[in-house]
Every structure is written in C-alpha cells, then in structure tokens.
N, C-alpha and C positions, 0 to 999 in steps of 0.2 A: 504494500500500500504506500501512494507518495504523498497523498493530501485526506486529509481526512476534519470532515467540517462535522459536529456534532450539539444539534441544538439552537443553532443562530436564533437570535431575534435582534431584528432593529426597529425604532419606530422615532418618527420625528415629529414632537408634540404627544400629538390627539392619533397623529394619521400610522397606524402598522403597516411598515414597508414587506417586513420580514418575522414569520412567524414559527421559530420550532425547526428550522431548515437543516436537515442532517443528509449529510450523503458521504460517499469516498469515491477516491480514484485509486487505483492500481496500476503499475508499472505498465507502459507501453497502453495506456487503454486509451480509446477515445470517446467522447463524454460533449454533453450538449445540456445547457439549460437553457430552457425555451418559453417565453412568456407574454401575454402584454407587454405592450409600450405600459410604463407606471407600477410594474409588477414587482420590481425590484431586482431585477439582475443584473444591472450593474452596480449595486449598492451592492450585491453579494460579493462581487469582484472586488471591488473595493475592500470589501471588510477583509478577504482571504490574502489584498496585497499590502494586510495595513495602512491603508490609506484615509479609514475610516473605519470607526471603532464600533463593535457590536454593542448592543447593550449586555446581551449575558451569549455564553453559548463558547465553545473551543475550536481555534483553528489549529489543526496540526501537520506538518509538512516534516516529509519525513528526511533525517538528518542528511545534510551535505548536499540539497537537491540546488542545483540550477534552476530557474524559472526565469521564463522570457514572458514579456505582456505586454501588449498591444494596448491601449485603451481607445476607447469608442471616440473621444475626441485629441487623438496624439499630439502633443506638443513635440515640437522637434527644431532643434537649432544647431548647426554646426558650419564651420567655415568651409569645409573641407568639398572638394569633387565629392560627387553623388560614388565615384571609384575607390577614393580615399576612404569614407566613408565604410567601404564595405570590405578594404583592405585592412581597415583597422575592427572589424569582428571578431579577429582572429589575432592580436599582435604576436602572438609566441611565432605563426609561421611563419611573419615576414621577420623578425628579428631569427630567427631562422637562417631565412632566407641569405639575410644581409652578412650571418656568420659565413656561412657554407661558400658567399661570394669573398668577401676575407681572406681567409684561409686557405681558397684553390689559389689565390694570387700569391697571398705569400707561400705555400709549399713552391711553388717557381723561383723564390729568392733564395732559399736557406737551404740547408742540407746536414748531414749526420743526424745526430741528436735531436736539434732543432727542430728537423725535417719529421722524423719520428715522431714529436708530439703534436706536430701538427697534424699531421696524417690519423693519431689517436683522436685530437679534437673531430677532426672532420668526418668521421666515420661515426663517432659518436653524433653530432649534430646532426648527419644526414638519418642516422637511426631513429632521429626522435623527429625529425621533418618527414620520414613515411610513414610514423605510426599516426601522425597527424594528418594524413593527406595532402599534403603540401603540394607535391606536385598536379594534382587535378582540383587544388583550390579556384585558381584561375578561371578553368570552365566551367566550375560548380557555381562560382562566385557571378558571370555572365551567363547562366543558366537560370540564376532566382531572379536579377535583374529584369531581363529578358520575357520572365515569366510573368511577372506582376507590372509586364507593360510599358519598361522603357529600351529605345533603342541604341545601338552603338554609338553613334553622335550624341547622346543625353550624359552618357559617364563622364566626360568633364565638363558638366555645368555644377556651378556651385548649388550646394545645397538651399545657402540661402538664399538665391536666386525663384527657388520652386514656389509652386501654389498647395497651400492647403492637404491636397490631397496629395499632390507629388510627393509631399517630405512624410505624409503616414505612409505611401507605400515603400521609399528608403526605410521610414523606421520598423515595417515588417519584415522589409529583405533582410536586414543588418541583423535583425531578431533571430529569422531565420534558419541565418550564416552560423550564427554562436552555436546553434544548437543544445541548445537545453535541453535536462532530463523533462522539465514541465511546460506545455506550452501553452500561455490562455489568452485567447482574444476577445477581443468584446467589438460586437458586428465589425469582421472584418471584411467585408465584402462592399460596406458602405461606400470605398474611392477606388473600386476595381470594376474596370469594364467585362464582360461575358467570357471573353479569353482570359482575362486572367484568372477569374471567379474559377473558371473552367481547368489553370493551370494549379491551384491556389488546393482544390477538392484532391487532386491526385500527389499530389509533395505530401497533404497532409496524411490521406490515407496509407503512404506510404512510409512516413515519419516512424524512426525505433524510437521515439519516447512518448510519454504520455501526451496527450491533448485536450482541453478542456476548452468548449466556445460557446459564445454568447451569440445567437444570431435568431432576427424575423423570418430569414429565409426560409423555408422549409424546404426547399430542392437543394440548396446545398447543405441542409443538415443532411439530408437522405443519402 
C-alpha cells in the first residue's frame, strides 16, 4: 500500500465538503475519484498534499514514496527553455553526462596511474548513467514533449514566454520525466487537445507506479 486516507472530513463553516472519506492505493494501481463540480475532490487533493488541512481523519503515505502533482490550476515559473526545463527533471543524468564528457577528454591527456583512475571513475559513472537510462533520456525526454502537444521548434522558447496552459503542460511533462512512485492529477486533460488526451491515456496506463486522478471526463477515466 503507498497512500492510505482513513476517515477524512472537511467542512468550511456550515457547508461539509468532505465527509468520513476513507480509501487506499496500492503499489502500481491506478485509481480515479470522480464527482460533481463542488463535490470536493480537489479539496481531497489538497488535504493528501498538505496543502490544506482536514479537520479530523489520517493521511498516510507510505515511507520514502516520491509523489508528483499536477494541480487543476498549475502555477509554473521558470526562466529556462521549455528543453532546459525538462533537462533539469532528471539533474543526476546530465551531471552524469557532463562527468562521463570530462573524463573521456582527460583519459587522452594523462597516463599510468592517473590514466587508471580515470578509467575507474569512468566506468563507474557510465555504470550508474545506464542504470539511469541516460542514454535514451533524450528520446524519452522529446517523446513526452511531443506527446502532450509541442513541437521541435517550441523546445527553445522560454518558459516564461508560454500561455497558461502551455506552462501546465511543461509542468506535467517535467512531472512526468521524474517519475515518481505516486502520481496525482487533478483534471488533467483541462489544456490538452484530443491527441494529447489520447497520448496522455496510454503513458499512463502504461506507467510502473501508482496513479491517482481527478477528472469530469469519463472517456478518459474508462
């Protein structure tokens, strides 16, 4: 089990958003709360991302878990290329990267001993850049891109250049990219056109960790 909500209640004032809500998630499962507009599901969200406090009731997340989250109205600011951006999901692979380029240059200058422990650095560094996927970051990286609806010419526009909905679908790619054990959205389908809704349905049914979403939809719950 990686989340586990037992008993929520919220209510503000007079009015009960939330009453008694108990459920779990389990490793790898994929999971939907569906409701009214006013029903309270993204108050539930809220409460499981501490962002807002239940009145009684326990969240528990089980130790060590990653969690990525989307929220229904994403704030997103960054100076960086829409590229950059999704180049930095991941820093361990490009500081990686920029070892692995290092160290082939210097093993060409030095020799004996020297040479030796470079060659140990470098085998160790490339060992932990394949268990990272490092070398098909790239196409993985222009494959969620791609998916969620921008094109080659879009990767170096600035972030902060985008509209509204351009910079919530950067802040899903980049989501994406990290790959977390837990992954929860609240309507994410709201700044995706039919191909990406489309692209968006198969990444997640095909996701190894858990998923947790908020959505009106009901064709793309199904």
């Amino acid at each position: 089990m990686i989340l586990q909500c037992s008993h929520i209640n919220k209510a503000f004032i007079t009015d009960v958003v939330l009453s008694d809500i108990s459920f779990h998630i389990n490793e790898h499962e994929k999971a939907a709360i569906v409701g009214v507009n006013g029903s309270g599901k993204s108050t539930l969200i809220k409460i499981i991302m501490n962002e807002l406090a239940a009145d009684s009731g326990d969240i528990i997340l089980a130790k060590d878990t990653s969690v990525g989250y989307l929220a229904q109205n994403q704030e997103y600011e960054s100076h960086r290329t829409i590229l950059e951006e999704m180049q930095n999901a991941k820093p361990e692979i490009l500081q990686l990267e920029k070892q692995l380029a290092n160290l082939s240059a210097k093993m060409n200058e030095v020799s004996g001993n020297e040479l030796q422990a470079c060659i140990k650095q470098f085998d160790t560094a490339q060992h932990r850049f394949e268990q990272l996927n490092g070398y098909a970051y790239q196409s993985e990286l222009t494959g969620v891109l791609k998916g969620l609806g921008f094109d080659t010419e879009d990767f170096s526009k600035p972030v902060s250049s985008l509209s509204g909905g351009e910079k919530t679908r950067v802040a899903l790619a980049k989501m994406l990219l990290t790959a977390p054990d837990l992954i929860i959205l609240d309507e994410p389908t709201n700044h995706l056109d039919l191909n990406a809704i489309h692209w968006l349905e198969g990444y997640l049914s095909q996701y190894q960790g858990a998923v947790l979403i908020v959505a009106h939809d009901r064709y793309f719950l199904d």
